[in-house]
C-alpha positions as CSV (number, residue, x, y, z in Angstrom):
1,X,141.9,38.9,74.6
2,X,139.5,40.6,77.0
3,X,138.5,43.0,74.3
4,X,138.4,40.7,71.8
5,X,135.7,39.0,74.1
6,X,133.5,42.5,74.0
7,X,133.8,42.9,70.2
8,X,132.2,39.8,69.7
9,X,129.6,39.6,72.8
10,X,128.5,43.4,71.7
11,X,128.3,42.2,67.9
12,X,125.4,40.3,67.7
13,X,123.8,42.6,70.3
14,X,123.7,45.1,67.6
15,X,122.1,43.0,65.4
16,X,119.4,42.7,68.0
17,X,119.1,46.1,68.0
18,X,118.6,46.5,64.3
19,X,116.1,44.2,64.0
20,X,113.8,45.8,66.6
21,X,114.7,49.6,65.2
22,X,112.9,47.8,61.7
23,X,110.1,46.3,63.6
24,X,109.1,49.5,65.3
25,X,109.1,51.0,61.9
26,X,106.4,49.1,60.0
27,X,102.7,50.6,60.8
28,X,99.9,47.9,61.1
29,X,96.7,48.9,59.2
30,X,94.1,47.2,62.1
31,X,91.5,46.5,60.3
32,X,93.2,44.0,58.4
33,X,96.3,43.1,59.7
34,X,98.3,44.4,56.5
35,X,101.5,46.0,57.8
36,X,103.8,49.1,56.4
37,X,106.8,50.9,56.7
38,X,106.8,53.9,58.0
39,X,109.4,55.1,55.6
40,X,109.3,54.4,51.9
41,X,112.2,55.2,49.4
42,X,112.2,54.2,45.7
43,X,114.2,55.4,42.5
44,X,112.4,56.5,39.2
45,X,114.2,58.2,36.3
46,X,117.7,58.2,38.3
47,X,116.4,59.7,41.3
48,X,115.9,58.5,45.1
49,X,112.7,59.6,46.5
50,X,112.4,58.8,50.2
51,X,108.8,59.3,52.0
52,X,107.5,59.1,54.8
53,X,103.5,57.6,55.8
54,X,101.0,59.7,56.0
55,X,98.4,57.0,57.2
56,X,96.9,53.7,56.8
57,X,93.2,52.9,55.3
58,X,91.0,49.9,54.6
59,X,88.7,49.8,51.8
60,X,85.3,47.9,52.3
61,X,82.6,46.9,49.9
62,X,79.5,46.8,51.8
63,X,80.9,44.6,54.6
64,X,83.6,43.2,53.0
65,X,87.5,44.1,53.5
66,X,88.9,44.6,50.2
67,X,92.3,45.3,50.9
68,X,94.6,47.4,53.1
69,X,96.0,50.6,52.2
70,X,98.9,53.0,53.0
71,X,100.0,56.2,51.6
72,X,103.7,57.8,51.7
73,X,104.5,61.3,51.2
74,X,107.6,63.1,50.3
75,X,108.0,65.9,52.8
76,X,104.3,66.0,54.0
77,X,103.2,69.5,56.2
78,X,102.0,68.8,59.4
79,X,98.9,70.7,60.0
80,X,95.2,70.2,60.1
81,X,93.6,67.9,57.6
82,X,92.2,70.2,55.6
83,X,95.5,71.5,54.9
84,X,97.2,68.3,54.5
85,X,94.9,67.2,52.1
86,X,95.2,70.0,50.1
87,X,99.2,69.2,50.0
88,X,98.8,65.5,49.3
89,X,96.4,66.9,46.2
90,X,99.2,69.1,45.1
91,X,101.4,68.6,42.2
92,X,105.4,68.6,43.0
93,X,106.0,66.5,45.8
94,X,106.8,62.3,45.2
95,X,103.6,60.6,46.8
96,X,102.7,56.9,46.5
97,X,99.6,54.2,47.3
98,X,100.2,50.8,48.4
99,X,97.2,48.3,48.2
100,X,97.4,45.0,49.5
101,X,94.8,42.8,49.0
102,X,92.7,40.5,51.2
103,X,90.4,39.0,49.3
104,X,90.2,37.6,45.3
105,X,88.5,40.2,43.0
106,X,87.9,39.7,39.3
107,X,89.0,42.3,36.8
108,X,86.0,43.3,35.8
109,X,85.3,44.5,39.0
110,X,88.8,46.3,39.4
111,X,88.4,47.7,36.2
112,X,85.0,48.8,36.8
113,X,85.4,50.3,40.4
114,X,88.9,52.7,38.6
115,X,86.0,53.8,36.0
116,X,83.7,54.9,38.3
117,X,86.4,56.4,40.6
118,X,87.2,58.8,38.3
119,X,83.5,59.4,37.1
120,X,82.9,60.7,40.9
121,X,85.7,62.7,40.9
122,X,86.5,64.1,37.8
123,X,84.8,67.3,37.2
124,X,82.6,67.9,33.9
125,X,85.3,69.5,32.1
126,X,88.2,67.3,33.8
127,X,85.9,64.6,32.6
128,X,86.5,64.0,29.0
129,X,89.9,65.6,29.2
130,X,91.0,62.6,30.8
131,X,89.0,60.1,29.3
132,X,91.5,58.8,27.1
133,X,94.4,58.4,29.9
134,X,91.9,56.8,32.2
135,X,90.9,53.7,29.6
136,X,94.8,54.0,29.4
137,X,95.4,53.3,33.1
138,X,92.2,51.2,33.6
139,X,93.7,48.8,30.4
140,X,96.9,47.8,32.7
141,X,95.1,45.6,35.2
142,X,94.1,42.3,32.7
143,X,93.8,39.8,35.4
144,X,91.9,39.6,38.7
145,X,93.8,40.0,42.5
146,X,94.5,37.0,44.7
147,X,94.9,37.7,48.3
148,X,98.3,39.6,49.4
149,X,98.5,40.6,45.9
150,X,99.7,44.3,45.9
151,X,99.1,47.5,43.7
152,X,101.6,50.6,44.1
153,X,101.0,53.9,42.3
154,X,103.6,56.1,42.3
155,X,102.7,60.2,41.8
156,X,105.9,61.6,40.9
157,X,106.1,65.9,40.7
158,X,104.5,67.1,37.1
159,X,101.5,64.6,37.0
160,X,103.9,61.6,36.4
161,X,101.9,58.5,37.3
162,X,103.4,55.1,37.7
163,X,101.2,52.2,38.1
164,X,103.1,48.8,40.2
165,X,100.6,46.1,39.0
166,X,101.8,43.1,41.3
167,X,105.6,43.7,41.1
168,X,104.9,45.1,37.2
169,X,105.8,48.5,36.7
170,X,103.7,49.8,33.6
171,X,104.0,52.5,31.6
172,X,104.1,56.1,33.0
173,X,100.9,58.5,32.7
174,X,101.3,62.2,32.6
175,X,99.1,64.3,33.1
176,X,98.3,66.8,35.9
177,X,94.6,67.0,36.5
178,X,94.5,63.1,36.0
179,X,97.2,62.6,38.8
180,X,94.9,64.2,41.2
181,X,91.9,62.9,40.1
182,X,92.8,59.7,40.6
183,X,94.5,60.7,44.1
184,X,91.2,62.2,45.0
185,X,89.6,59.1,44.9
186,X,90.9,58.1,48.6
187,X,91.6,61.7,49.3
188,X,88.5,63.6,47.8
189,X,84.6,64.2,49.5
190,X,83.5,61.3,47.5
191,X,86.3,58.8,49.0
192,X,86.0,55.1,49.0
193,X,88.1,55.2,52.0
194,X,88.3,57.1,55.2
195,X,90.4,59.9,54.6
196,X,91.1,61.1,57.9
197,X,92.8,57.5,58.0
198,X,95.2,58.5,55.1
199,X,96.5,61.7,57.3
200,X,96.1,60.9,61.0
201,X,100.1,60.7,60.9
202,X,100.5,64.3,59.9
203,X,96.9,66.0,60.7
204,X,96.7,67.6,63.8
């Protein structure tokens, strides 16, 4: 009987325990309160890709929060940020971008602001190469954001892009050059983001 009594007293200790082992794992982006897990895992053609973050951003129109970001890496290097940026720009390892809103934006404006991402980023040549996947992507967001809304793109290795439009998964983009471009624009000189944010996890 006296064990009996342990098994159950210890039982819904370990739940306890659980619980806070899941609350230490989520990462709160402080700008706007917008939390995320530390470790991310999804499947995608019949594979498991588990990741771990990287950092956590805000993006800001003049003064205004626009949303909260986080970015998970499969197997990211630890080293200095130039180094680590240069492997989150890499093709081959699974990468993803959460975005959860904070405030209502129309989609024009989201539409508009993934057009001239790209513009900024793309090189001359890249440029027109990509033109055609770009209106592509930029034609899968047809309604404006509400607040907590979330986008998730997925960068899977050989320039597979998967765009999460609020719970929607849409159809997959693949192309090499405009994977990175559109990684570079948090990641690139002409960010819309801090960087430094994205890798603080990782960058020494």
């Amino acid at each position: 009987m006296r064990h009996r009594w342990i098994g159950i007293t210890l039982f819904p200790l370990s739940l306890l325990m659980a619980g806070a082992v899941v609350a230490q794992e989520m990462v709160t982006e402080p700008s706007t309160g917008k939390k995320f897990p530390a470790v991310q895992s999804f499947s995608a053609g019949g594979k498991e890709y588990a990741m771990q973050l990287t950092g956590v951003a805000v993006r800001k129109k003049l003064v205004f929060k626009v949303y909260g970001m986080a970015h998970h890496m499969e197997n990211p290097i630890s080293g200095t940020r130039a180094g680590v940026i240069k492997d989150v720009l890499t093709d081959g390892k699974a990468k993803q971008i959460t975005m959860e809103f904070v405030r209502d934006v129309d989609v024009a404006s989201i539409q508009k602001a993934y057009r001239e991402g790209f513009a900024e980023n793309a090189s001359k040549q890249e440029l027109p190469q990509i033109q055609g996947l770009i209106e592509k992507f930029v034609g899968n967001f047809t309604s404006g954001v509400k607040e907590n809304d979330v986008f998730i793109l997925r960068w899977l290795p050989g320039g597979r892009i998967i765009p999460v439009i609020k719970g929607e998964e849409k159809e997959t983009i693949t192309d090499p050059v405009f994977a990175r471009v559109l990684w570079t624009i948090w990641f690139g000189d002409e960010s819309i983001v801090d960087p430094d944010d994205l890798v603080a996890r990782v960058a020494k």
